[in-house]
MIZAKE-271815 format. One record per residue: residue number from 1; x negated, y negated, z negated of N, C-alpha, C in turn. Coordinates in pm, whole numbers, padded with zeros to 5 digits. Layout:
<rs>
R  nr n_east n_north   n_up ca_east ca_north  ca_up c_east c_north   c_up
R NUM      X       Y      Z       X        Y      Z      X       Y      Z
...
</rs>
This chain:
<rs>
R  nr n_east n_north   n_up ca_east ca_north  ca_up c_east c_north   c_up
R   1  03790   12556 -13515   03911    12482 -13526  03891   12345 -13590
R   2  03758   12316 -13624   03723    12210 -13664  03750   12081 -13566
R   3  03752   12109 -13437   03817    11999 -13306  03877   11908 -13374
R   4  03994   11873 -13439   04107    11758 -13494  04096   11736 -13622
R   5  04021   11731 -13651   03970    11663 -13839  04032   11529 -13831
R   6  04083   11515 -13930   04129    11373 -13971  04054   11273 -14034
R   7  03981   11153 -13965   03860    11038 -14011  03910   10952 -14106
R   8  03883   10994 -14212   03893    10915 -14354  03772   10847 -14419
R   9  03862   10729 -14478   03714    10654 -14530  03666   10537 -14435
R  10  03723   10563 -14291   03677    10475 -14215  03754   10334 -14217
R  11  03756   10228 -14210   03797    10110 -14236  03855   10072 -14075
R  12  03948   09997 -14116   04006    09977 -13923  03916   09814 -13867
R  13  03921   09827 -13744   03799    09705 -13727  03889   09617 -13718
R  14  03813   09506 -13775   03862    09328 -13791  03926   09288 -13653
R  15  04029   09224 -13669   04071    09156 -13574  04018   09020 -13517
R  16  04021   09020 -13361   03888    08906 -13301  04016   08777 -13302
R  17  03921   08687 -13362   04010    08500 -13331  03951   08433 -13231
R  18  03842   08532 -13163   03806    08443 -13074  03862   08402 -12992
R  19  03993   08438 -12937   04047    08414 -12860  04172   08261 -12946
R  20  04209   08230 -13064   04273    08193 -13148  04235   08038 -13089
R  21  04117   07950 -13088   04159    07809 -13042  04185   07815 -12894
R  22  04214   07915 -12828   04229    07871 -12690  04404   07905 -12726
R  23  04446   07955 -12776   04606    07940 -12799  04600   07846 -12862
R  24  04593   07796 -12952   04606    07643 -13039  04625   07548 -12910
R  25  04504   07539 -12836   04526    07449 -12709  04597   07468 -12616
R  26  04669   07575 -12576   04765    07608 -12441  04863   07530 -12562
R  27  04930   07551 -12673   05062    07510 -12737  05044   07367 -12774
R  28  04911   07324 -12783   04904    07159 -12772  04953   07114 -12634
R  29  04862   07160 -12542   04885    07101 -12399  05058   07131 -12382
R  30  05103   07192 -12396   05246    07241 -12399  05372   07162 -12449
R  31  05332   07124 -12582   05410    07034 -12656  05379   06842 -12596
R  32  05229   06830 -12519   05204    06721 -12489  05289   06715 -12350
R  33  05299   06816 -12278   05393    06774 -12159  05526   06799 -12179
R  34  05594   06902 -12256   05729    06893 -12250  05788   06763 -12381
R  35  05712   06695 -12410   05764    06601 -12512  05840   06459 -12418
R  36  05891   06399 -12485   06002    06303 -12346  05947   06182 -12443
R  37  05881   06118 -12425   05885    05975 -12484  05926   05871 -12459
R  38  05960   05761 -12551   06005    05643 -12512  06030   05577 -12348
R  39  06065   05533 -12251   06089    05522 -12146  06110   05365 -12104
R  40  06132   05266 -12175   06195    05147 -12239  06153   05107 -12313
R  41  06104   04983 -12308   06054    04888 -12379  06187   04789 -12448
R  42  06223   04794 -12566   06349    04720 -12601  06278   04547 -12598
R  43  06297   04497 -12518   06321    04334 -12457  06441   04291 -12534
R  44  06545   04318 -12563   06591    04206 -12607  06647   04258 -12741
R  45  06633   04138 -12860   06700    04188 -13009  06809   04211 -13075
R  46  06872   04340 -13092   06975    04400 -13103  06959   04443 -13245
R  47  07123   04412 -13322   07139    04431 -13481  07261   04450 -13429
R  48  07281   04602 -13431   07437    04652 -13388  07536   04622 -13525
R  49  07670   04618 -13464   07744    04604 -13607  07766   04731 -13692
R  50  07826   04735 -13801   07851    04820 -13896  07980   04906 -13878
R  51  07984   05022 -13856   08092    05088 -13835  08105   05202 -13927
R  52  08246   05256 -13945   08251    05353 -14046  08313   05483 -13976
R  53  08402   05485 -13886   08420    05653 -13827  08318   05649 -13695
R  54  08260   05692 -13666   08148    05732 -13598  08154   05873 -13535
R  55  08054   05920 -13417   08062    06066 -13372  07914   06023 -13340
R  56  07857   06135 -13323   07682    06148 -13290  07723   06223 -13157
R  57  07642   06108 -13043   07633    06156 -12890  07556   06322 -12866
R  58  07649   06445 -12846   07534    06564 -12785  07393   06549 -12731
R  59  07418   06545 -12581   07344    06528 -12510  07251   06383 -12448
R  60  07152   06342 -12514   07083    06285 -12495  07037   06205 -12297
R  61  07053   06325 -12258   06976    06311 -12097  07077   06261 -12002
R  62  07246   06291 -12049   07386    06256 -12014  07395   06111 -12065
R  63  07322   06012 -12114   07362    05946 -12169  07260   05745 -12056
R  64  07364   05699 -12021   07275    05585 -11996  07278   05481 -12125
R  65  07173   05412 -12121   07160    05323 -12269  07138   05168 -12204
R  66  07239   05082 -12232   07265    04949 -12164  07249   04848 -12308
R  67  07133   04739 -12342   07120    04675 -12425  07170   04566 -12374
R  68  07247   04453 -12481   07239    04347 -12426  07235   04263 -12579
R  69  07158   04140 -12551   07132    04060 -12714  07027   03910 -12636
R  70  06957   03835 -12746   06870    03779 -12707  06751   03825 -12653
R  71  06675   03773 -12614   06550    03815 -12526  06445   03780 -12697
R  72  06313   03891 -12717   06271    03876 -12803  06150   03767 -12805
R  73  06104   03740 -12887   06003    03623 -12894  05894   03640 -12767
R  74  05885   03720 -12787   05821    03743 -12632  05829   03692 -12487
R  75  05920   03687 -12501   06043    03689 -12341  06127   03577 -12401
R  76  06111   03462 -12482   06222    03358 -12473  06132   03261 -12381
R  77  06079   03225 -12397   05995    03110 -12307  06028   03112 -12159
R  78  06038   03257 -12102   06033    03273 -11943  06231   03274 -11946
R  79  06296   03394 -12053   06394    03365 -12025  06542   03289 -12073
R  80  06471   03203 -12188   06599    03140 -12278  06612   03222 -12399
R  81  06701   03191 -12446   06755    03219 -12540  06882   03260 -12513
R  82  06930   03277 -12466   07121    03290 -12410  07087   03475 -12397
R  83  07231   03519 -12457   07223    03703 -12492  07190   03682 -12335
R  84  07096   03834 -12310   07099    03901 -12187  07119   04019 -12161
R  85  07104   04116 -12084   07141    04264 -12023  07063   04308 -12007
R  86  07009   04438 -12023   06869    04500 -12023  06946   04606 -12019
R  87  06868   04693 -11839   06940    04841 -11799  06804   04867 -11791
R  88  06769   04962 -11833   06610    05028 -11867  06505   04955 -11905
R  89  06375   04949 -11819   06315    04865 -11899  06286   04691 -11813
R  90  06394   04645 -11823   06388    04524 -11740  06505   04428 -11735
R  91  06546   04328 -11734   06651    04231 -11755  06753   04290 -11605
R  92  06856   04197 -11639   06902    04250 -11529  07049   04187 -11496
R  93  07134   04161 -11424   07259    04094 -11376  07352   04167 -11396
R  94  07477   04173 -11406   07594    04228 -11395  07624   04318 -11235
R  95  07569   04236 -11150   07544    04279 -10981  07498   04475 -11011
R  96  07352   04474 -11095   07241    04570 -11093  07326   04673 -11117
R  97  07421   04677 -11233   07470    04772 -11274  07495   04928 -11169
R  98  07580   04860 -11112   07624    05027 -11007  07441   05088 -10977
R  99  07420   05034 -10913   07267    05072 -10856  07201   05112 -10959
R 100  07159   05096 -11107   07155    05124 -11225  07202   05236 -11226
R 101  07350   05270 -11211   07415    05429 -11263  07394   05534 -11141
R 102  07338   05465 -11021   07359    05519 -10921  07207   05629 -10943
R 103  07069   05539 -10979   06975    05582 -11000  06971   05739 -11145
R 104  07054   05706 -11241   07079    05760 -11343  07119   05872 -11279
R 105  07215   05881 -11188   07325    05987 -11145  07189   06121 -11057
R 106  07155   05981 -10957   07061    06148 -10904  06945   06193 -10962
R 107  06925   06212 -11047   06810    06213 -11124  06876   06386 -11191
R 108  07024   06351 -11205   07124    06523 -11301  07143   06620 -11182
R 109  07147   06706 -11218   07249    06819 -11166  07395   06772 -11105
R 110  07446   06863 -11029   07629    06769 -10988  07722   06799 -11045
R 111  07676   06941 -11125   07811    06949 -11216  07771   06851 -11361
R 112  07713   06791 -11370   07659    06746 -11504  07724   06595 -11506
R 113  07677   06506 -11359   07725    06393 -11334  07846   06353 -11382
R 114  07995   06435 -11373   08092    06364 -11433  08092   06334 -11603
R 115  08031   06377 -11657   07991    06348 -11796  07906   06254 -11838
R 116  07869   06169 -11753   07797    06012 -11821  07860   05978 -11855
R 117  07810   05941 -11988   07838    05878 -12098  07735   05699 -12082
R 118  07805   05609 -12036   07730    05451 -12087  07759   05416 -12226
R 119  07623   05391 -12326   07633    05303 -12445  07586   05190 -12437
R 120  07655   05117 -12506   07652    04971 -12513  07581   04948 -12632
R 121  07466   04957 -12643   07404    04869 -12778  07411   04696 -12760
R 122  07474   04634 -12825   07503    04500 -12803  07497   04464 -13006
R 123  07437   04320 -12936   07414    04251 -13051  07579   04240 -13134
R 124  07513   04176 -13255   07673    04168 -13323  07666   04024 -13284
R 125  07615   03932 -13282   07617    03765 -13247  07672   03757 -13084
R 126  07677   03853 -13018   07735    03858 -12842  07814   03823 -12849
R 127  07868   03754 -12775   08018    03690 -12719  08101   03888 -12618
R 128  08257   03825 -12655   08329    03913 -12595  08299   03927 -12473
R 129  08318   03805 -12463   08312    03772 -12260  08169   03839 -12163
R 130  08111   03848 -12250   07942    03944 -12165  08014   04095 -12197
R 131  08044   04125 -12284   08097    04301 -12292  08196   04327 -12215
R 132  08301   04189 -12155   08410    04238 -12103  08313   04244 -11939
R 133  08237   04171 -11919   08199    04154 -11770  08143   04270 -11765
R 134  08049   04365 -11836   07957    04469 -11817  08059   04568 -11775
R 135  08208   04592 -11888   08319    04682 -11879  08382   04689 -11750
R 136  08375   04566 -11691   08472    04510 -11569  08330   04562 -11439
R 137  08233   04533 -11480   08142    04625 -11368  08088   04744 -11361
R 138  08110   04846 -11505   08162    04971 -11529  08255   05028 -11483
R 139  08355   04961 -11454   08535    05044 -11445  08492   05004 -11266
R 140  08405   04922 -11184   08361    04931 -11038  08294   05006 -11005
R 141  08236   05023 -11076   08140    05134 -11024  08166   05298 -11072
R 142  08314   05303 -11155   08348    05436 -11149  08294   05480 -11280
R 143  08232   05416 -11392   08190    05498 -11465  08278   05428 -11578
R 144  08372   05562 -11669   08481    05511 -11690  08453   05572 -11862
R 145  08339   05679 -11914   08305    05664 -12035  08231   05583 -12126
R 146  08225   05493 -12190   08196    05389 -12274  08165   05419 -12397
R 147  08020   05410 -12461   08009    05447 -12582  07976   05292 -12663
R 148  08015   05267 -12789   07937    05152 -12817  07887   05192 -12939
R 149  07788   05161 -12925   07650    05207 -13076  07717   05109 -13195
R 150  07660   05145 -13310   07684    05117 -13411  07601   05151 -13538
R 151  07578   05057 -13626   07515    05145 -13764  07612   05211 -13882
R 152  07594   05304 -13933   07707    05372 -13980  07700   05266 -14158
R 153  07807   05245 -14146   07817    05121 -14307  07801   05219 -14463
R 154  07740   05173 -14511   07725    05216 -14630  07791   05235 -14754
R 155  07869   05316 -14796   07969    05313 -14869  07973   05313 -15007
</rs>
């Protein structure tokens, strides 16, 4: 009846890591492709104004981002000095816009589309009259939510 003795004393065997940097590297390679980086080169110089009731935008990917300010030291020589419009990474006309949201749009899902959100990062030195023209080729092209950025003021 000696068959089922119970092995005492024996130590349980070490667990193998050899396998341990090849997971390290699947969760590197992993984090290197699902990471979303910068997309846009900010061209022109924007010092948003100071605001005090504020909301923080959800969804990031719902969101188009429309700069408009001077062109930075970089880019004054070719394009002036006079504020300009920057829809991704490139200057751009009041015309571009629709075609701009149009590109934005198929890129989502269709139930997702009615929820663009456009922000306006605009200089605080901008004239009204460039925000009203961007608004006035916003409300043409149907896209009728408007965010305008801001830095939250310090109290």
């Amino acid at each position: 009846m000696s068959k089922f003795e119970k092995k005492r004393g024996k130590a349980s065997p070490q667990i193998s890591t050899a396998s341990l940097p090849d997971i390290i590297f699947m969760l590197l390679f992993f984090f290197m492709v699902v990471t979303v980086l910068r997309d846009s080169e900010l061209k022109v110089a924007v010092n948003t104004p100071q605001a005090t009731e504020m909301t923080k935008l959800e969804k990031k990917s719902l969101v188009n981002f429309m700069f408009v300010g001077k062109p930075v030291l970089k880019y004054r020589a070719t394009y002036g000095t006079k504020p300009r419009l920057q829809l991704g990474d490139k200057f751009a006309e009041f015309s571009e816009i629709p075609l701009f949201l149009e590109k934005h749009k198929s890129k989502l899902r269709e139930k997702e589309r009615d929820k663009i959100t456009t922000s306006l990062k605009v200089d605080k030195d901008v004239t009204m009259g460039i925000v009203t023209d961007i608004k006035i080729a916003l409300r043409k092209a149907g896209q009728l939510k408007v965010n305008y950025s801001a830095k939250k003021r310090a109290s």
